[in-house]
C-alpha positions as semicolon CSV with decimal commas, in nm:
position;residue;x (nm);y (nm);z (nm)
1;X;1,887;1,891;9,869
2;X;2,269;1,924;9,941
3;X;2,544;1,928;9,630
4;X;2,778;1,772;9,802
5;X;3,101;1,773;9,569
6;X;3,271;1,801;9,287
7;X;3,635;1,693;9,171
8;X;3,902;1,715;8,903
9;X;4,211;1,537;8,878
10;X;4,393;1,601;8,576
11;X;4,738;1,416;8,512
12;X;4,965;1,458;8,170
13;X;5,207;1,182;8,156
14;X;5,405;1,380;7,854
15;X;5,275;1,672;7,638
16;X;5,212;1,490;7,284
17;X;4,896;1,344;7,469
18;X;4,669;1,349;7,717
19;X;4,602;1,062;7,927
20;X;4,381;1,018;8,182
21;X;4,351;1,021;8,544
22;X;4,058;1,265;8,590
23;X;3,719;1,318;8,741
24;X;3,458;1,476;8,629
25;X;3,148;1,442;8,847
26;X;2,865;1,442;9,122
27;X;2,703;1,403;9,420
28;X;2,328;1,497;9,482
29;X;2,137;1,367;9,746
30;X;2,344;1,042;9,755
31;X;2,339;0,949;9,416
32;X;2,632;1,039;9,216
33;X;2,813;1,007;8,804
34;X;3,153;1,023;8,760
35;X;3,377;0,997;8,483
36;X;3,730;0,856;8,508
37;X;4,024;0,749;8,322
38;X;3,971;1,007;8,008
39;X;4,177;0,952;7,691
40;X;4,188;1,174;7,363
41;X;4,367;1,042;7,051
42;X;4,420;1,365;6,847
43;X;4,556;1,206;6,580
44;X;4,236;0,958;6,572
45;X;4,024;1,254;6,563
46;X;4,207;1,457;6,322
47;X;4,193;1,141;6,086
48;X;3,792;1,148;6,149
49;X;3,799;0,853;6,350
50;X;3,512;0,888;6,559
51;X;3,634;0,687;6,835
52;X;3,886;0,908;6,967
53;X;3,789;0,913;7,361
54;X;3,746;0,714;7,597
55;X;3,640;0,696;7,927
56;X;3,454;0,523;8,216
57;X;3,136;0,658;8,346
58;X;2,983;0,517;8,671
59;X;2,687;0,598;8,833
60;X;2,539;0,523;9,121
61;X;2,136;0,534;9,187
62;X;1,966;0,456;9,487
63;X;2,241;0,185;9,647
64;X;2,276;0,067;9,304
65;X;2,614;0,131;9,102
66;X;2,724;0,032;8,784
67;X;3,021;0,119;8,559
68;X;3,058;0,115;8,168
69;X;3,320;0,234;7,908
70;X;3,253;0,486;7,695
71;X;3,373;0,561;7,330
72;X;3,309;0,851;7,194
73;X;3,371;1,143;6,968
74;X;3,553;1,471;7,097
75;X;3,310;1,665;6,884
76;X;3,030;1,501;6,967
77;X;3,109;1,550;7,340
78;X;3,128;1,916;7,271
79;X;2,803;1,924;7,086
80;X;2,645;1,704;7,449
81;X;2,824;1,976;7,677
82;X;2,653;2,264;7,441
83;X;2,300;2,078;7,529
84;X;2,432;2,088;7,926
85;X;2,424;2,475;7,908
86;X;2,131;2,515;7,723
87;X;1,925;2,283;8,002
88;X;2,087;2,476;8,268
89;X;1,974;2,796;8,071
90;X;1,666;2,648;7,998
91;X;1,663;2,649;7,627
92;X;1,615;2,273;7,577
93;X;1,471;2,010;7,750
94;X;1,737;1,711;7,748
95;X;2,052;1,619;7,714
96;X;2,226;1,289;7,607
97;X;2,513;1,128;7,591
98;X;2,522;0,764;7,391
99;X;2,825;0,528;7,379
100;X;2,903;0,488;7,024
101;X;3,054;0,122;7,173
102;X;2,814;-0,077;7,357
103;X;2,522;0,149;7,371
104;X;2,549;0,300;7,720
105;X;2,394;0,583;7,743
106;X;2,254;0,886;8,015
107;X;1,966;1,154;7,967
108;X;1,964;1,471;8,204
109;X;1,577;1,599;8,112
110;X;1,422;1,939;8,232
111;X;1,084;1,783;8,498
112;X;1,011;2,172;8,543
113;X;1,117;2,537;8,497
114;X;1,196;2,562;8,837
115;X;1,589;2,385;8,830
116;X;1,449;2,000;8,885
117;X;1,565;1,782;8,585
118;X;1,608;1,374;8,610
119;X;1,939;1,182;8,503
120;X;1,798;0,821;8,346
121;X;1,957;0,569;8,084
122;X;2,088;0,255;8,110
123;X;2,498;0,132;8,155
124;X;2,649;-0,207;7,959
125;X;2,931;-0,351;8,102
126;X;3,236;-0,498;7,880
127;X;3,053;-0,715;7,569
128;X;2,706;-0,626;7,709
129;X;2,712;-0,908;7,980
130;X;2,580;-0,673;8,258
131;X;2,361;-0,374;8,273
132;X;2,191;-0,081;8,505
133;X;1,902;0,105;8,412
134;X;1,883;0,401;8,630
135;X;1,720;0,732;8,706
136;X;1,750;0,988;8,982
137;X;1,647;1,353;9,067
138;X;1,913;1,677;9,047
139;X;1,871;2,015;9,032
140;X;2,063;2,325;8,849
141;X;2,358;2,352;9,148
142;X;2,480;2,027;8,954
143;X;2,459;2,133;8,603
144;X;2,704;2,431;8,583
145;X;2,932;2,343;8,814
146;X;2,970;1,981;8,615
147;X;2,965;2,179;8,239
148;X;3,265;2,421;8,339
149;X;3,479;2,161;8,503
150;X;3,411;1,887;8,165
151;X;3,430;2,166;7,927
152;X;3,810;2,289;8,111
153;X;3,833;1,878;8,068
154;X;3,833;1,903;7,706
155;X;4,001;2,227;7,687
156;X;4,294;2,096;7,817
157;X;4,274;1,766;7,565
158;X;4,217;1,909;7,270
């Protein structure tokens, strides 16, 4: 089992907002998620808007790939980032993020108490023409080193 990388890329094109070029992601064992092209809408979220990011999340499982956009709420992120420490600490047993949008969505689950968990759900393309259902194998060398470099991700958004 080999954790082969992970990346950031931040870009602010001026400081009353962010806009995305960034990366937040991995590779394990050939299969790999990253999310790109982040955007935060403060005012949208401040307004209680709950579609105030946005972002692409592709994944690749087993030779197959797939991309979707995401919409989603800054909070809620938070609250899915929260559940990505308490796997890698062992307090829960899953974690998932769900496109408000389409319906995308991605599952990290505890398999054991011994650092394996599984990455599953199932990507919609634009308007739900095309899909993925996937699932692959990590273990904990993913998990923290992905939650610190998201949560700096929304640090510097927010």
């Amino acid at each position: 089992m080999t954790f082969d990388f992970l990346f950031v890329k931040l870009i602010f094109e001026d400081r009353k907002r962010w806009v995305g070029h960034m990366g937040v992601g991995f590779i394990f064992e050939g299969n790999s998620l990253q999310i790109s092209d982040f955007f935060h809408s403060k005012q949208d979220a401040e307004q209680g808007n709950p579609y105030n990011c946005t972002f692409t999340l592709k994944i690749n499982s087993h030779g197959f790939s797939g991309v979707a956009p995401f919409e989603y709420d800054i909070r809620k992120l938070r609250l899915f980032l929260v559940q990505i420490d308490d796997l890698y600490h062992f307090r829960c047993e899953r974690a998932i993020l769900q496109d408000i949008g389409y319906g995308s969505s991605i599952t990290f689950t505890r398999t054991d108490r011994t650092g394996h968990f599984t990455v599953n759900g199932t990507l919609y393309g634009d308007g739900r023409v095309h899909s993925l259902e996937f699932e692959f194998r990590i273990d904990q060398t993913v998990l923290l080193p992905f939650y610190k470099t998201f949560c700096n991700l929304l640090n510097q958004a927010t």
